[in-house]
Structures are given as structure tokens and as C-alpha cells.
N, C-alpha and C positions, 0 to 999 in steps of 0.2 A: 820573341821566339822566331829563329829561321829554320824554316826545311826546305831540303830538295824534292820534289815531287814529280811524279809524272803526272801530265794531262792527257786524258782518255774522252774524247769526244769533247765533252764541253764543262768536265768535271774533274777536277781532283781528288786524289784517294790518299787517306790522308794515314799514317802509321797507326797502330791500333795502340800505342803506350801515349798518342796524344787527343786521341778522341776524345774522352771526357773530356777534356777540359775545354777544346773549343766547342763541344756541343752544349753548354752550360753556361759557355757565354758569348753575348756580342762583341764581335772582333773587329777592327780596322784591318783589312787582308792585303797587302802588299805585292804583285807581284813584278818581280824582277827577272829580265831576259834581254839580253844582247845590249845593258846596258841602258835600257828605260825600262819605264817602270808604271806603273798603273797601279791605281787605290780604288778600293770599294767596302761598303759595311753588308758583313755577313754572317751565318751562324752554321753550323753542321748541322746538315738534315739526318732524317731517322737513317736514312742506309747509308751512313759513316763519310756520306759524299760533299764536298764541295760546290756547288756550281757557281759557274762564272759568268759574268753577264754577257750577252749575244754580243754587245757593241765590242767588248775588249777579244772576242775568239777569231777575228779574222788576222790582227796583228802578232798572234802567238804560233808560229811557224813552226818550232820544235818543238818536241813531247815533253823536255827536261826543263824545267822553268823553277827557280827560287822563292820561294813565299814566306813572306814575314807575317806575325799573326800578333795585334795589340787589344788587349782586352778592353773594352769602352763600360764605361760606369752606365750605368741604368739610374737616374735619377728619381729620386722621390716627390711622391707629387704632392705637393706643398697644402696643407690642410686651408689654413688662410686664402681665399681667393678673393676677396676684394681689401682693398688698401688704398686709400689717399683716392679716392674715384679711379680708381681703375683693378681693371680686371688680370689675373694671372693665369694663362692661357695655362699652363702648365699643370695646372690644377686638375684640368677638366682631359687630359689625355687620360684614355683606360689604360691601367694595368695591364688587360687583357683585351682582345678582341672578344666579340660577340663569339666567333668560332670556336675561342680558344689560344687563340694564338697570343704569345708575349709580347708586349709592344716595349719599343728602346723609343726613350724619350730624352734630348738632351739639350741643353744653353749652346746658341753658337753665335756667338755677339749676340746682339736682340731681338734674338730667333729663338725657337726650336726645332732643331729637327727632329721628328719621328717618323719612323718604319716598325714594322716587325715582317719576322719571317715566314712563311708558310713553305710547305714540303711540295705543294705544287705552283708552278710558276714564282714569277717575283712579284711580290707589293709593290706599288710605287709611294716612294719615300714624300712627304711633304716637308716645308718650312712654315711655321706658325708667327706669328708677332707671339715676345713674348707677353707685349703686356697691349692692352688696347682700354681708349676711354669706355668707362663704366656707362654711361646713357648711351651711346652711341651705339654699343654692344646691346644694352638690353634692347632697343628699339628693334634692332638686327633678329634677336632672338623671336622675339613677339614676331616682325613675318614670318620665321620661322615655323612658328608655333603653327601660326593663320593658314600658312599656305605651302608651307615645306613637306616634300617628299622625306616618308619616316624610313630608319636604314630597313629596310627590306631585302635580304639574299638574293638579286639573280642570277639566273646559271651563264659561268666565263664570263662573265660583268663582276662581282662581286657587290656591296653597298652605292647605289648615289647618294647624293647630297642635291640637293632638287630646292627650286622656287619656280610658284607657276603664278601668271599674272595678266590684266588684259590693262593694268593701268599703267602708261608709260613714264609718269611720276615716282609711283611706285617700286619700279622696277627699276628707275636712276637711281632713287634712296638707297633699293636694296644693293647697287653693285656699287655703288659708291662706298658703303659701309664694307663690304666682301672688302675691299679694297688693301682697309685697315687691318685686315685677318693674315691672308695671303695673297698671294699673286694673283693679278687677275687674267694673267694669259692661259690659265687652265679653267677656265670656264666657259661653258658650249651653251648654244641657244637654239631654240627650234620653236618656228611661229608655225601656229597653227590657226589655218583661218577658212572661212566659209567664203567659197566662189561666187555665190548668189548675191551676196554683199560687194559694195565696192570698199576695198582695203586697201589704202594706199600700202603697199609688202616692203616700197622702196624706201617710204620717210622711215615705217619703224625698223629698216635693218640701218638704214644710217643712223638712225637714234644708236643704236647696240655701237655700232662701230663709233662713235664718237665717246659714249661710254669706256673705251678700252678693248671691246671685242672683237677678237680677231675674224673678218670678213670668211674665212674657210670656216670656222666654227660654226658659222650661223645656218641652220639649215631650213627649211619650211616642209610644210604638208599640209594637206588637205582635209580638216575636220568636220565633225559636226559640230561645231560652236555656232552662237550667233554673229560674231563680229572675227573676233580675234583673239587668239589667248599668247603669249611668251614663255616658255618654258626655261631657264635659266640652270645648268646644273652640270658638275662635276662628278666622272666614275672615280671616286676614289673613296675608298672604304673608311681608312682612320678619319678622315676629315670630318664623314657622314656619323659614325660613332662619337667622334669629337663634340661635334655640334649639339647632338641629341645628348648627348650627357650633359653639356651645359646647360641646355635651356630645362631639362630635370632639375639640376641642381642649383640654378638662380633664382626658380620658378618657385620652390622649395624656401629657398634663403630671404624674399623679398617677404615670404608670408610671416614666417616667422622673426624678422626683423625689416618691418616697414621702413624704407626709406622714400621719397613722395618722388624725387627727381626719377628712382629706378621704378618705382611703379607707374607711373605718369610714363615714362617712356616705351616700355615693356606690352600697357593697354592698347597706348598710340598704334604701334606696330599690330597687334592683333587685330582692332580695329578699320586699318586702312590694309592690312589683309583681305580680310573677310568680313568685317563687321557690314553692318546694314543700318543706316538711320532713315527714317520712313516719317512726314507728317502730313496729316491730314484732318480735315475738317467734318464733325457730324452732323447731321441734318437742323439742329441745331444751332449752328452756325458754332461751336465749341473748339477751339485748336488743341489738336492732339498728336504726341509724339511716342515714338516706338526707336528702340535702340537694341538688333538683334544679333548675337555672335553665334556662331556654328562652329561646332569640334567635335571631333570622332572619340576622343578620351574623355571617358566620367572624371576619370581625379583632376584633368588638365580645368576642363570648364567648371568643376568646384571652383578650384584655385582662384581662376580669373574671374567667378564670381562673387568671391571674398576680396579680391583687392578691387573691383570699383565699390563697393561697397564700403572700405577704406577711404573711397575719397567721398561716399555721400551719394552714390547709385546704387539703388536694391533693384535686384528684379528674381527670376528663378529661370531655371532652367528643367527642362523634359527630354525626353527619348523619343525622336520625333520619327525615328523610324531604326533598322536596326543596327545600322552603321553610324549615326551619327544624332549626335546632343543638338539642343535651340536654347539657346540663352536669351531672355525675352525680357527687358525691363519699359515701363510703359514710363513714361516721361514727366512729372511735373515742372513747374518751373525754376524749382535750388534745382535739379537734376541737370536741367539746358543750360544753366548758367557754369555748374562744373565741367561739363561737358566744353563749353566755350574757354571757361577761365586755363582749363590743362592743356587747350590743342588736339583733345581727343578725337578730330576729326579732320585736322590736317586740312588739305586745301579745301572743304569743304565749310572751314570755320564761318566763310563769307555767307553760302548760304543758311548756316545755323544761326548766323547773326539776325538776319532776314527772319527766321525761325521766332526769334525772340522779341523782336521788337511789333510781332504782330498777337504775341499773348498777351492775353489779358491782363497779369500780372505787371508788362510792362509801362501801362497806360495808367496806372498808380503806383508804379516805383520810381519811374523815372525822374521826377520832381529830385530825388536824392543824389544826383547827376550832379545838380547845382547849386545843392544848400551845401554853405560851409562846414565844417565840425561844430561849430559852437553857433549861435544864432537864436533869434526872437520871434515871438507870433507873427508879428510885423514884419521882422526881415524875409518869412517863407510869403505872405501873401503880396510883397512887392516884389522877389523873384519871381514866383508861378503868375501873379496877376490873378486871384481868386478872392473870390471875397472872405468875410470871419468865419461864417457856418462851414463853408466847406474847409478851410483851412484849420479850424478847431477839428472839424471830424477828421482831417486825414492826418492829424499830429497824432489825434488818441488810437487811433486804428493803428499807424506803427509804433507807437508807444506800447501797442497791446501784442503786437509781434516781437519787439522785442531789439527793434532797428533805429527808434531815438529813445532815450529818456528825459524827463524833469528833472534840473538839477537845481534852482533855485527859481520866484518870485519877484522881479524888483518890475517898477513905474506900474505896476496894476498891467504888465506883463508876463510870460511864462520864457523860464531862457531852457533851451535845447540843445543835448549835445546827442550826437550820432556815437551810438555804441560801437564793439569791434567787429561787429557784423554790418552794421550798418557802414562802417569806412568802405568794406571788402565789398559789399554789394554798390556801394556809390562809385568805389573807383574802377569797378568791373564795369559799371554802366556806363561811365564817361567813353572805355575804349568801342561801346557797342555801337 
């Protein structure tokens, strides 16, 4: 569809027998004048007007200008979001914005692009990957979850999309992974640190800037923190709606269809978020461990305390004040060891290792390190070097956990094989 139009300040008015039709839908809008031409995607606002973007109004010198107007499909968002380990970004665009507003969502090579329009000012448009790895995302999500700014309204800002962090690990993960989303030349940083301390300000804005971030973006100021915190985040609304509807709807998806690689990843992320692993000794001389996550959402910390429980950590969680849940599990030792065998603590693993080899438990498992799968009375007490009593007691004692059994008699000896728990705790103990 071509019309001739007049332009009126920084709007075209467009005939009244073609309004409906571009108010109803998104359009690729063309204009043509003294032989170039300029494209933009846009929709009719409520007072029958046009407006055209700042950038293209300085090159439009006469009132009389030509405009082409192409309907663009609105794609449907695909029920299926995971396939073959990966993720269909597509899925997780809203229909609608929080506001109300129509979002145009569409394939453009291995992209998406989405905008929608609103009556005052213009949205800015983003590009999405459309597809991104399955673990790499959930991981993404879980900091998310841990430490992500939730879309909140502010006024002439509209939604951020936010990650705050004081761990410089942490915060490489989390832009590395941004990476695989969208660009990361739209992403702003703001350190915030206490003067009283000394902060080197220079190593972590070159950390940012070596990450991708552009050296103007980064800005600092003066807090009440103890050390330092990073602040990471994009004003852009779809993006922050984007994200928070995914991590709804995977968070949703993993419970009701366990898969270990995406829950293993998803905790990780929460975890080296926020989590807290704490241990300590009672006067007793007893080792004791403590593994604490914090979250402002009841349904979020149900969730995430149904899927480590999935992998073999119980604990509970309370309302430890009125903003925010304490997810609290006290530690045995299958607990440490799942905790080790998943990664759930990230570059901490070293000292959980450390953790482990000082319980109690490990000063009578350990022996399983070394015994083969199949093996005799005799072959354990010439690995360990222990004499018969001890080495008859400690076959019956894991024989009674449930880590070797008896499987036949022969030379007036007992022959031993390691069950399927006993392989998984031997071959976990070899890497401790």
C-alpha cells in the first residue's frame, strides 16, 4: 500500500478510509522522498498518527513525502520450548507487555526481533538468539533467579533487566552467558564500593572492559557496602519481561519434568548467586555443615526446595522476615558428597573437598577409594594393611549400609562385590 502524505512536525496523518487497517497491524513503513528512502517497523497510535523516528526527521525537508505501508506477521509462540538441549527463545516472548501493550515478535536469520509499540515515546527494539544451549541458559536463569532485578515500572526508565554481584567470577559467568542471548554492547555497569576499604576500582573496571563492556558504560559510586558490589543491567523492558517469564516458565517445566543436567545447572546458578555454605565444629569436636539460599518469592523457594531434594538435599525453608524466605538444610554426609559430585558450589568445590575429607564419615569410607569391584577378605586387608577383626568389622558394617555385598564363599574366604552405590561413592572418593 502507497500514500501520499503530509508530514506535520514529526507525524504523519494518515486518511481516515486507511486507519483501521494500519492501526491493527504492524507494518514495515517506507518512506520515500527526493528519491531515497528510509524503513522503519511501526503501528498507528490512538490519535490516527504516525510518528517517525527523531533520527530520520532532520533529512525530511519537504511536508509532501510518499509512504509505503507492509503488514508484518506477528508470529506465534511456539508451545514446545525445549528440543534436542536447547532452548526456543521464542517461546518465552509475551504476547503482551506487563502494561498492555502488543509485542511483534519475528525469525530474522537466527534471530528474533521484538518491539511493541506504546502511544507514548518509542520502545526500543531488541535481537534475541533464537535458540541457545539448554544448561548454559538454565545456569543463566538460576543467577537470575539469585540475584536478578524483578521487572519493576520506573517512571521514563521503563522495566530493567539487572544482575548485582561482588563476585568477579560470578559476574564473568553471568556476561559470558548474556553473551549467547544478545549483544553485549547494551549492557551498563555500576560499581559500587565503600571508601573506608581499599578497592582496587581499576582492576575490576578492566575485568568489565575485558569482558566486552564498553568503558563509558561503566560508571561507579559510593555506597554502604562492605567491600564492593557490580551492578550489571540493561533499561530495556521486553528483554526484562523476556527473561522473567523464562525463568517462570523453565523453573515450572524442570519440576514437573526432571531433567538432572537442567536442574544441576539452574541450582548451580542460584547457589553461586546467593547461596551460603557455612561449616563448623561443636564443642565436641563434631563437623557440621549448613547450606542456606534466600529468596523474596514463596512459590520460587518451594520450587528450589523440591529440586535439591530431587537430587538427595532436604532441608526447609521459613519467613525470616517480611521481604524475604531462608532456605536452611543442615548437611550430612550423602548431602556433601551430592553437593561435591554436581558442582553445586562452583569454585568453592576445593574447599568442600577439604569439607569432606575431614568428616568422620570419610575416615571409614575411604578404604572404597581402593578396593576393586570384585575382591576377597584378604585382598581388603592387604590394600588397607589392617588386621582380620578390623577388616571382618568393617566388610559387615558396609555390607549392612548397603555399599558391598556377599556374593559367594570359596578357600574358607568371603568374595565381595561393591554394589551400585558403593561404585558411585568409590568413584566420587577417588576424585576427592
Amino acid at each position: 500500500m502507497k500514500l501520499n502524505c503530509v508530514l506535520k512536525k514529526n507525524r504523519i496523518w494518515i486518511p481516515k478510509k486507511f486507519q483501521h487497517y494500519l492501526q491493527n497491524n504492524f507494518c514495515k513503513i517506507v518512506i520515500r522522498q527526493n528519491k531515497k528512502q528510509r524503513s522503519f517497523i511501526s503501528k498507528l497510535g490512538k490519535d490516527k498518527r504516525l510518528v517517525i523516528p527523531k533520527e530520520y526527521l532532520a533529512a525530511l525537508k519537504d511536508r509532501s513525502i510518499q509512504v509505503q505501508f507492509t503488514a508484518i506477521k506477528n508470529y506465534k509462540r511456539p508451545k514446545i520450548f525445549v528440543k534436542n538441549n536447547r532452548i526456543d527463545f521464542l517461546s518465552f516472548i509475551p504476547q503482551r507487555t506487563l502494561s498492555g501493550f502488543e509485542v511483534l515478535a519475528f525469525p530474522l536469520r537466527n534471530k528474533i526481533f521484538a518491539w511493541y509499540f506504546a502511544s507514548k515515546g518509542r520502545p526500543k527494539s531488541i535481537l534475541i538468539s533464537r535458540f541457545v544451549d539448554g544448561g548454559n541458559f538454565f545456569r543463566f536463569i538460576g543467577y537470575y533467579r539469585s540475584e536478578g532485578g524483578k521487572p519493576r515500572l520506573s517512571y521514563r526508565r521503563g522495566r530493567e533487566f539487572s544482575f548485582t554481584n561482588k563476585n568477579l567470577d560470578v559476574l564473568s559467568d553471568f556476561i559470558t552467558l548474556f553473551k549467547q542471548i544478545t549483544s553485549i554492547k547494551i549492557l551498563k555497569a555500576t560499581i559500587s564500593y565503600n571508601p573506608f576499604n581499599k578497592v582496587d576500582l581499576n582492576e575490576i573496571k578492566s575485568r568489565l572492559i575485558t569482558l566486552g563492556l564498553n568503558e563509558k558504560s561503566i560508571t561507579k559510586r559510593v555506597a554502604k557496602v562492605k567491600e564492593f558490589t557490580v551492578r550489571i543491567y540493561v533499561t530495556n523492558s521486553l528483554l526484562s519481561e523476556t527473561i522473567n517469564n523464562a525463568e517462570n516458565i523453565l523453573r515450572k517445566y524442570i519440576i514437573k519434568s526432571p531433567t538432572l543436567q537442567f536442574i544441576t545447572q539452574y541450582l548451580r546458578g542460584i547457589i553461586l548467586g546467593d547461596g551460603s555454605f557455612y561449616r563448623w565444629r561443636d564443642k565436641k569436636g563434631s563437623l557440621h555443615s549448613r547450606l542456606q539460599i534466600f529468596e523474596s518469592d514463596e512459590s520460587a523457594i518451594l520450587d528450589i526446595s523440591k529440586l535439591l531434594a530431587y537430587l538427595g538435599v532436604h532441608g526447609n525453608f521459613k519467613k525470616s522476615n517480611k521481604k524475604m524466605f531462608t532456605y536452611t538444610a543442615f548437611l550430612n554426609w550423602q548431602d556433601l558428597l551430592k553437593l561435591y559430585y554436581f558442582r553445586l558450589l562452583g569454585e568453592r568445590t576445593k574447599y568442600l573437598r577439604s569439607v569432606i575429607k575431614k568428616h568422620k564419615r570419610f575416615r571409614s569410607l575411604k578404604y572404597l577409594a581402593i578396593l576393586p569391584q570384585k575382591f576377597l577378605t584378604s585382598d581388603f586387608m592387604r590394600l588397607t594393611k589392617k588386621n582380620y577383626s578390623y577388616s571382618a568389622t568393617w566388610l559387615r558394617d558396609r555390607q549392612r549400609e548397603g555399599l558391598i555385598r556377599k556374593i559367594k564363599h570359596e578357600e574358607k574366604q568371603n568374595v565381595w562385590r561393591l554394589t551400585d552405590e558403593g561404585k558411585f561413592i568409590s568413584n566420587l572418593l577417588k576424585t576427592v
